[in-house]
Backbone as a chain_set.jsonl record, in Angstrom:
{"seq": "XXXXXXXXXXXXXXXXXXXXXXXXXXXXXXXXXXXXXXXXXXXXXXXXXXXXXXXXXXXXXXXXXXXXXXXXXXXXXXXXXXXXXXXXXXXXXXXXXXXXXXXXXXXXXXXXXXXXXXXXXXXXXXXXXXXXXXXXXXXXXXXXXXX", "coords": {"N": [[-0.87, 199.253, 48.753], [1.29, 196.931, 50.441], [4.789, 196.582, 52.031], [6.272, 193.708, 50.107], [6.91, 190.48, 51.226], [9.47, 188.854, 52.43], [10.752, 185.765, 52.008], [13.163, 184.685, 53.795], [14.107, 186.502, 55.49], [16.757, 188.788, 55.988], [17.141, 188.71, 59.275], [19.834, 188.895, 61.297], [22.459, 190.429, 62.802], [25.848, 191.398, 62.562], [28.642, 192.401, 63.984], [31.17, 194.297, 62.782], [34.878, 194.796, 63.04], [37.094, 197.051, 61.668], [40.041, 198.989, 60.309], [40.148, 201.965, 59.61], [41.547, 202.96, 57.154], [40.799, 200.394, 56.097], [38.155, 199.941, 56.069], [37.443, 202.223, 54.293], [38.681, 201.607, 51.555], [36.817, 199.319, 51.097], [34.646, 200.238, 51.005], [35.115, 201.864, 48.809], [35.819, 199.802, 47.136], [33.06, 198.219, 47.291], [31.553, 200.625, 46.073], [32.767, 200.723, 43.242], [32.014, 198.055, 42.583], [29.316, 199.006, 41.789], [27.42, 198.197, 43.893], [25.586, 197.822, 47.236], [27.573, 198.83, 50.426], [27.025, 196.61, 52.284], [25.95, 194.867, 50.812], [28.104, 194.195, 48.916], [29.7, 193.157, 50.964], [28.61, 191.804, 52.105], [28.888, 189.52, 50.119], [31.252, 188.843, 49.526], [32.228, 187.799, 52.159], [30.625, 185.335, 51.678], [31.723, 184.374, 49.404], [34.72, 182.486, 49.144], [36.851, 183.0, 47.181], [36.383, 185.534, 45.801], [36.773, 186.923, 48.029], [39.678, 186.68, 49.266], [40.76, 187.796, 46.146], [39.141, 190.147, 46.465], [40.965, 191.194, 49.077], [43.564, 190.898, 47.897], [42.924, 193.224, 45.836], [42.6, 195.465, 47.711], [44.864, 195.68, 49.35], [46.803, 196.532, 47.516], [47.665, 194.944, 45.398], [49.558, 193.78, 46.732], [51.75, 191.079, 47.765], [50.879, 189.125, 50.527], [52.204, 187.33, 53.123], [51.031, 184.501, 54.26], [48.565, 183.89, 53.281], [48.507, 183.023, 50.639], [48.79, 184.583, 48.227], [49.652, 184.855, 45.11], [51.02, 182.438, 44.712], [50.649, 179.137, 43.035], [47.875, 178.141, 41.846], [46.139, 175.15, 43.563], [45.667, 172.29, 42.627], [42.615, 170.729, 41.978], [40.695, 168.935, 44.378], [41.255, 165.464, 45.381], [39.814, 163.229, 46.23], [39.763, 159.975, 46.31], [42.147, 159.678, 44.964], [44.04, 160.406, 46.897], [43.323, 159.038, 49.601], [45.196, 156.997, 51.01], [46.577, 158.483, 51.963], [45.154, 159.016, 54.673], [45.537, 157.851, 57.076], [47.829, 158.622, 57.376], [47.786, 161.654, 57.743], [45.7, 161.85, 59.695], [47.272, 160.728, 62.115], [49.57, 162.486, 62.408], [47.692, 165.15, 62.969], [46.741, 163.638, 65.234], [49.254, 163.775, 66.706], [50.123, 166.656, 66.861], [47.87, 167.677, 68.77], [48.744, 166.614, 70.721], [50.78, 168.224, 71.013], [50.63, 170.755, 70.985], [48.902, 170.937, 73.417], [50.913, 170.225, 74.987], [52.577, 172.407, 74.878], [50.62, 174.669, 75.498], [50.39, 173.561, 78.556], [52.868, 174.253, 79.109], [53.496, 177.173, 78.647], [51.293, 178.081, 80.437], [52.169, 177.047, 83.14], [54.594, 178.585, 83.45], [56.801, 177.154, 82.447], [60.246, 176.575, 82.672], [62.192, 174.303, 81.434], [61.352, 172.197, 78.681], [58.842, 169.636, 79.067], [59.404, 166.015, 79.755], [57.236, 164.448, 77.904], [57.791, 166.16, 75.593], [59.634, 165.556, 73.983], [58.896, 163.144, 73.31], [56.762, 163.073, 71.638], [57.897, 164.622, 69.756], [59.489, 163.049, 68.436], [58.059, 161.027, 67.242], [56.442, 162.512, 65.543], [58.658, 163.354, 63.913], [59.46, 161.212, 63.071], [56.795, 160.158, 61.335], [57.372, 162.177, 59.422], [59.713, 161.482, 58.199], [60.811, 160.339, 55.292], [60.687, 156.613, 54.112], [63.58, 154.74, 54.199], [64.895, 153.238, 51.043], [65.258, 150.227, 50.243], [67.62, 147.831, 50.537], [67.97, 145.609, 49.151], [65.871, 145.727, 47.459], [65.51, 145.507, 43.738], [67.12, 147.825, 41.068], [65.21, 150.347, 39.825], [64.31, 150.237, 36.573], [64.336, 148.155, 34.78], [66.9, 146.462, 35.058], [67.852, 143.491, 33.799], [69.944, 141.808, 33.673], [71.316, 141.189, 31.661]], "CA": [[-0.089, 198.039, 48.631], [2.178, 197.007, 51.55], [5.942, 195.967, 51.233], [7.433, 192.641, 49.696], [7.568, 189.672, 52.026], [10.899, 188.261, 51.993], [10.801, 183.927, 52.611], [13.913, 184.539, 54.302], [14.667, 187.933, 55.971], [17.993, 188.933, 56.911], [16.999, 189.273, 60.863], [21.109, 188.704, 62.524], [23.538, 191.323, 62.914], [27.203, 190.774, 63.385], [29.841, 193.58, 64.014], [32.484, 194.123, 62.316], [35.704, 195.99, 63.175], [37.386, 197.628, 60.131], [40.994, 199.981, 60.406], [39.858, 203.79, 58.804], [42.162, 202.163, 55.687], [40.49, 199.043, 55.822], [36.52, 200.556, 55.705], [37.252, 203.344, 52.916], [38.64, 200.607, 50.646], [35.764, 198.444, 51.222], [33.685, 201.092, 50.71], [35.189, 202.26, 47.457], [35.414, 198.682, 46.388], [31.806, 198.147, 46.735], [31.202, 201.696, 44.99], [33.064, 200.37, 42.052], [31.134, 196.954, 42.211], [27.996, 199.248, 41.609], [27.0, 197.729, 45.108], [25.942, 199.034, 48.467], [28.52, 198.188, 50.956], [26.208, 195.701, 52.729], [25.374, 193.369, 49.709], [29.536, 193.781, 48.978], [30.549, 192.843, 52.035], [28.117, 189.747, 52.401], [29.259, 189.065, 49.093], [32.228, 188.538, 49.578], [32.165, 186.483, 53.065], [30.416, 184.189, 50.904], [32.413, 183.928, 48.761], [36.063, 183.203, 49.563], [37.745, 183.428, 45.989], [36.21, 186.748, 45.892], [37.433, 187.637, 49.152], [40.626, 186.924, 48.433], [40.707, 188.769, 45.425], [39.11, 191.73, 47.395], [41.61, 191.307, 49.773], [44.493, 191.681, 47.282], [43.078, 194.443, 45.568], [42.633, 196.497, 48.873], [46.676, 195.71, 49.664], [47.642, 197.477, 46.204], [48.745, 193.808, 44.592], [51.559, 193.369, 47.489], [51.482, 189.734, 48.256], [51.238, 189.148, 51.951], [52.697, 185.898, 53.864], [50.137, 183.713, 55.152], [47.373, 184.442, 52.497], [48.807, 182.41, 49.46], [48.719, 185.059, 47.531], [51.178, 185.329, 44.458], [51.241, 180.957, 44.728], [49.69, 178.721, 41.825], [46.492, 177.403, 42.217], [45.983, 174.394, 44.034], [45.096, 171.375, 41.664], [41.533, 169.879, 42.404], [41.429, 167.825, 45.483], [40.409, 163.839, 44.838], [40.159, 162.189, 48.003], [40.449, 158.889, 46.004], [43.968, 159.385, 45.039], [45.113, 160.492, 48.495], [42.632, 158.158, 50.386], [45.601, 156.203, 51.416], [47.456, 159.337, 53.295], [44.086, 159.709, 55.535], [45.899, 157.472, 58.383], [48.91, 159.167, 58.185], [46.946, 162.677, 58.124], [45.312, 161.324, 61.486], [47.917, 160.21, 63.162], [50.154, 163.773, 62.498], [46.692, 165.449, 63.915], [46.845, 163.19, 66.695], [50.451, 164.186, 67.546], [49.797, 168.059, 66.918], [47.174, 167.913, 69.584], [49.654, 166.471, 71.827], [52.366, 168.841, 71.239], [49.733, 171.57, 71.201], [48.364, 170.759, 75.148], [52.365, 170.3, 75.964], [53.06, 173.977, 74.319], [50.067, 174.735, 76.494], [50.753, 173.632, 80.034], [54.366, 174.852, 79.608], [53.151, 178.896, 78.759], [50.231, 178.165, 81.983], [52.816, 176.991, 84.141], [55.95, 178.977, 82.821], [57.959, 175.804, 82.676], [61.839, 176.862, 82.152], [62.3, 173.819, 80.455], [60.524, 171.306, 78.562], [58.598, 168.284, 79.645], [60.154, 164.303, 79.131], [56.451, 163.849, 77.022], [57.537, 166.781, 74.277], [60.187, 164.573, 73.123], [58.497, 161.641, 72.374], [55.77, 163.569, 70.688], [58.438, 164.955, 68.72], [60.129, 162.285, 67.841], [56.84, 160.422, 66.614], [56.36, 163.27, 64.389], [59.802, 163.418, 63.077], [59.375, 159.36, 62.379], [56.189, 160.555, 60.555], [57.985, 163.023, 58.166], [60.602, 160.994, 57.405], [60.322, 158.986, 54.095], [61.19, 155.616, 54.407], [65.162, 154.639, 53.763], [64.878, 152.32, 50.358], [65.475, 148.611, 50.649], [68.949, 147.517, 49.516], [67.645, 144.42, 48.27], [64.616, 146.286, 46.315], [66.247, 145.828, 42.356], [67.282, 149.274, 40.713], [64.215, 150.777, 38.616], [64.606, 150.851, 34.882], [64.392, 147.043, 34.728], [68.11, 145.451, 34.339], [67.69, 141.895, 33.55], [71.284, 141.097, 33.741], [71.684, 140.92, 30.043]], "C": [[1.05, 198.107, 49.646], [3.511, 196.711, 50.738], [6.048, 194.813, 51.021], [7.445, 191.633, 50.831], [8.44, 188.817, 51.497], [10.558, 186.493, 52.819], [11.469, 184.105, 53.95], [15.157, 185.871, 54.938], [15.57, 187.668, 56.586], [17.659, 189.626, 58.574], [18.411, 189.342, 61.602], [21.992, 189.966, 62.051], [24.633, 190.844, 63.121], [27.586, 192.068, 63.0], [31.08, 193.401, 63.706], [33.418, 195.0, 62.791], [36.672, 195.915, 62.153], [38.796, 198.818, 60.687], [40.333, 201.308, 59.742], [40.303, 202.911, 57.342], [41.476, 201.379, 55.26], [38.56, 199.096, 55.133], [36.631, 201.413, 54.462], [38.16, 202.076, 52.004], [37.792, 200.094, 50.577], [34.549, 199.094, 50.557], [33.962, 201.892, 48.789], [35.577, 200.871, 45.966], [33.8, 198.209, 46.103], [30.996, 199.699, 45.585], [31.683, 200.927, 43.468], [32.295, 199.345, 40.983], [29.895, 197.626, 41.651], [27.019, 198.561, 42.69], [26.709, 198.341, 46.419], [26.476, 198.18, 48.987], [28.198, 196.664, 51.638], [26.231, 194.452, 51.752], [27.039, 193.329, 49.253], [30.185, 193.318, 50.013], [29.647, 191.437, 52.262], [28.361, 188.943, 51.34], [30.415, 188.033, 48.739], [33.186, 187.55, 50.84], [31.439, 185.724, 52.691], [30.944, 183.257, 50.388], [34.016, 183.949, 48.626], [36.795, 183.095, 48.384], [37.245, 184.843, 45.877], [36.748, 187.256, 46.851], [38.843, 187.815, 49.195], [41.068, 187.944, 47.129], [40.358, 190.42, 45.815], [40.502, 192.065, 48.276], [43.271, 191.623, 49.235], [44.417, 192.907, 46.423], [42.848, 195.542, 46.493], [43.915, 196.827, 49.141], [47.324, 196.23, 48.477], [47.83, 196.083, 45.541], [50.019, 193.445, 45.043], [51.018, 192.057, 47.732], [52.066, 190.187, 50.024], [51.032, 187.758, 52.516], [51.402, 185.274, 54.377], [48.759, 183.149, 54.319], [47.442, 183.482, 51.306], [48.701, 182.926, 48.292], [49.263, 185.208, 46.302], [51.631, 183.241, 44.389], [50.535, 180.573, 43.562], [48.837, 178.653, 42.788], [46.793, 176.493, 42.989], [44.869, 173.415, 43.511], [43.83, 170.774, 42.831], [41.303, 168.862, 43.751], [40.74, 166.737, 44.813], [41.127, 163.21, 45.647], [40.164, 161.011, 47.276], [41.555, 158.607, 46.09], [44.794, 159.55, 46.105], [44.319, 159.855, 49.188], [43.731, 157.464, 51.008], [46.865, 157.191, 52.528], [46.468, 159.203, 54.386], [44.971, 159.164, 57.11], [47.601, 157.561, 58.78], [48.431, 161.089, 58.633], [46.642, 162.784, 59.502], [46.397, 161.024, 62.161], [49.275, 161.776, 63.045], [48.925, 165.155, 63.266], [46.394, 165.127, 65.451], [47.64, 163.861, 67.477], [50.472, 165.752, 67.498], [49.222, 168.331, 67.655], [48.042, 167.798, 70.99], [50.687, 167.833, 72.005], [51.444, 170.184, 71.257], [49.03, 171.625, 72.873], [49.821, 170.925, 75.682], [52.796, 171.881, 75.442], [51.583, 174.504, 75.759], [50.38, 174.884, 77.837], [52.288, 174.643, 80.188], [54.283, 176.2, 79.991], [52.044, 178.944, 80.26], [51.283, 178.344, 83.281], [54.093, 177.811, 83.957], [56.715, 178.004, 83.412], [59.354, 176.557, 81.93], [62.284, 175.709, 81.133], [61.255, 172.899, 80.46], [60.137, 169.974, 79.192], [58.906, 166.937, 78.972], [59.139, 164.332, 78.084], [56.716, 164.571, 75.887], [58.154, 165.721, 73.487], [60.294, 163.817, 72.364], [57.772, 161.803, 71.229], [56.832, 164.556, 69.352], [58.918, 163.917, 67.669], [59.54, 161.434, 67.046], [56.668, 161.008, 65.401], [57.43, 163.657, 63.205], [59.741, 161.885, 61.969], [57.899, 159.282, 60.853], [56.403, 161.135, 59.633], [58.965, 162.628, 57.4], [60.357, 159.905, 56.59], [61.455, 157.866, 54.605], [62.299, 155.205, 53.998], [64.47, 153.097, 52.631], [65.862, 151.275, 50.79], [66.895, 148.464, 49.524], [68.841, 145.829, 49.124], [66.844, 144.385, 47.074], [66.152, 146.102, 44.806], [65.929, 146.879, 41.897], [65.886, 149.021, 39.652], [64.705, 151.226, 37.777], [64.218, 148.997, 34.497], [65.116, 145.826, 34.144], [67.66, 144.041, 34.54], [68.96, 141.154, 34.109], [71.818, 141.09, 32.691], [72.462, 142.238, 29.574]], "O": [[1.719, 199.134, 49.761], [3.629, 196.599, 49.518], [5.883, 194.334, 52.143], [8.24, 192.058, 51.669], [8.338, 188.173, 50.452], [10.208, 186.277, 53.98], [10.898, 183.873, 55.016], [16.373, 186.046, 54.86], [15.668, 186.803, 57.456], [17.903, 190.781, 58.923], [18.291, 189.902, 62.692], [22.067, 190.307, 60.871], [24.686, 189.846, 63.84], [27.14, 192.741, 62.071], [31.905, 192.611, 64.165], [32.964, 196.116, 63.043], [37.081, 194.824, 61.757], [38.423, 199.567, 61.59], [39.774, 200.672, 58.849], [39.489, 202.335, 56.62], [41.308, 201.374, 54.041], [38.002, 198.537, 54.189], [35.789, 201.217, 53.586], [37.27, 201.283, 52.312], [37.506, 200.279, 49.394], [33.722, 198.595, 49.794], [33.149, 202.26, 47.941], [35.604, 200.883, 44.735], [33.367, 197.904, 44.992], [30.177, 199.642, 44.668], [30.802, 200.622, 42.664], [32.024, 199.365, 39.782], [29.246, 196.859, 40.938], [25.849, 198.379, 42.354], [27.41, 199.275, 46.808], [26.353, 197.001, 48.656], [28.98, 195.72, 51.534], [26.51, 193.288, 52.036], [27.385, 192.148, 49.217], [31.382, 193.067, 49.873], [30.053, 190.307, 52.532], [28.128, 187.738, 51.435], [30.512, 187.001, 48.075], [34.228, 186.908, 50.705], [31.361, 184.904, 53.606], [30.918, 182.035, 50.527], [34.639, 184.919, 48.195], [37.952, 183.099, 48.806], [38.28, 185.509, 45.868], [37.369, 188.28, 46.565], [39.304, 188.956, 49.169], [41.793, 188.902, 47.398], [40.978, 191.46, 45.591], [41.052, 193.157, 48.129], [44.066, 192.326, 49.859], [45.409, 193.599, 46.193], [42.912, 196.664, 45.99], [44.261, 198.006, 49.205], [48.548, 196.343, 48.542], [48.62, 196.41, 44.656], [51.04, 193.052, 44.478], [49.804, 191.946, 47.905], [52.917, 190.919, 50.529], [49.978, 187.126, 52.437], [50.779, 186.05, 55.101], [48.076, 182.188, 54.671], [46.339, 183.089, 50.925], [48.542, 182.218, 47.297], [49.558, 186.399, 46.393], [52.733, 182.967, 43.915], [49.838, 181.41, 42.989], [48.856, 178.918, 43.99], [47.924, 176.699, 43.43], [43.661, 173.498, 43.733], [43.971, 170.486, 44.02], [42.096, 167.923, 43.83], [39.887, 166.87, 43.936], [42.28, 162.815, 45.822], [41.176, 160.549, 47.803], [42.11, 157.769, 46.801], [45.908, 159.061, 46.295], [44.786, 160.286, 50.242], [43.213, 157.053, 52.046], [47.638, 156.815, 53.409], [47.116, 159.305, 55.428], [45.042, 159.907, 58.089], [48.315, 157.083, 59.661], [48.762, 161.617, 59.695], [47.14, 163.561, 60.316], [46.097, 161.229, 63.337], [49.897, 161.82, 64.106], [49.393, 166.001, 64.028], [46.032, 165.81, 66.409], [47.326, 164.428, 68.524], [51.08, 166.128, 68.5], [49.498, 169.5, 67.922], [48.051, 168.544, 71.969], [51.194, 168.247, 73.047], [52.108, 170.881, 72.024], [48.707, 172.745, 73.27], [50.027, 171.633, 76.668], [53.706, 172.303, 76.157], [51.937, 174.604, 76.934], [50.616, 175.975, 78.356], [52.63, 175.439, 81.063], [54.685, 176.639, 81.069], [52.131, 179.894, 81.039], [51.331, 179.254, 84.108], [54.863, 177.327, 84.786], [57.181, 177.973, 84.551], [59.362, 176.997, 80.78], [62.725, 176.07, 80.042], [60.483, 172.626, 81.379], [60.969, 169.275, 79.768], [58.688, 166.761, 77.773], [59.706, 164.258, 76.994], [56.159, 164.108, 74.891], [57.593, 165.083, 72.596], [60.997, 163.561, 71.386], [57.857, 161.167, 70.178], [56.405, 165.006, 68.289], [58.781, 163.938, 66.446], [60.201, 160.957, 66.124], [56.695, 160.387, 64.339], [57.227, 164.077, 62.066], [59.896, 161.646, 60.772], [57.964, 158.641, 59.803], [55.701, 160.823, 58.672], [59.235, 163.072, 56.284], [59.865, 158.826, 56.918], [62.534, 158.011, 55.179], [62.128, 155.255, 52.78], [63.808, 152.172, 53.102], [66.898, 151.379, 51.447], [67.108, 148.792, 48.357], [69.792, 145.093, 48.863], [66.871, 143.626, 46.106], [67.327, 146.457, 44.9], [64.766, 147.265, 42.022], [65.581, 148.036, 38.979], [65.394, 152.245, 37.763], [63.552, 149.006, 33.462], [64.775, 144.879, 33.436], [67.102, 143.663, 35.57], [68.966, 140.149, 34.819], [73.042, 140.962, 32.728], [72.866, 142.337, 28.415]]}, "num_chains": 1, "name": "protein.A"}
């Protein structure tokens, strides 16, 4: 009897690079899992709440900046209820691209100072972040009558 054909054989390789620290954790995290390192490690780039979680129990339980570690959750998304940010979303994307190509040329060219277009692209984005100044005609909320 031959071996097992698999539908969907793992044929790709990718390389990983790993610190000494970073591999013997990994390695004694998948020991623990009752896993070989292979099926823990594709396991877990699968799956990124697991990875996470791997990734803070490798760091001892230190929270580390960037990661969101040590933050609540992050309630459900429902693109209904924010459907009506999408075209301010886009248009702060827009201007990030801009100010992203002008951060760009400046480090290419070592510009000493900035170019007239950061400005504007700042100032767009500032006009974007700032909530709108209430209307001094709008009537106070609670709903005085006059009475």
């Amino acid at each position: 009897m031959g071996r097992k054909t698999i539908d969907d054989p793992r044929s790709v390789r990718k390389t990983l690079r790993f610190t000494p620290a970073e591999l013997l954790a990994s390695e004694e995290a998948a020991a623990a899992a009752g896993l070989t390192w292979s099926e823990w490690t594709r396991g877990r780039a699968m799956d990124r709440k697991a990875a996470a979680k791997a990734a803070a129990a490798s760091a001892g339980g230190r929270k580390r900046s960037g990661t969101g570690e040590g933050r609540a959750p992050l309630p459900p998304f429902d693109a209904d209820r924010l459907s009506h940010l999408r075209p301010l979303y886009d248009e702060l994307h827009h201007q990030g691209v801009n100010l992203n190509q002008i951060a760009h040329r400046m480090h290419r060219q070592d510009m000493a100072l900035p170019p007239p277009e950061l400005y504007a692209v700042l100032e767009a984005i500032r006009a974007l972040l700032t909530p709108p100044a209430k209307s001094k005609t709008e009537p106070p909320k609670g709903g005085t009558d006059g009475a």
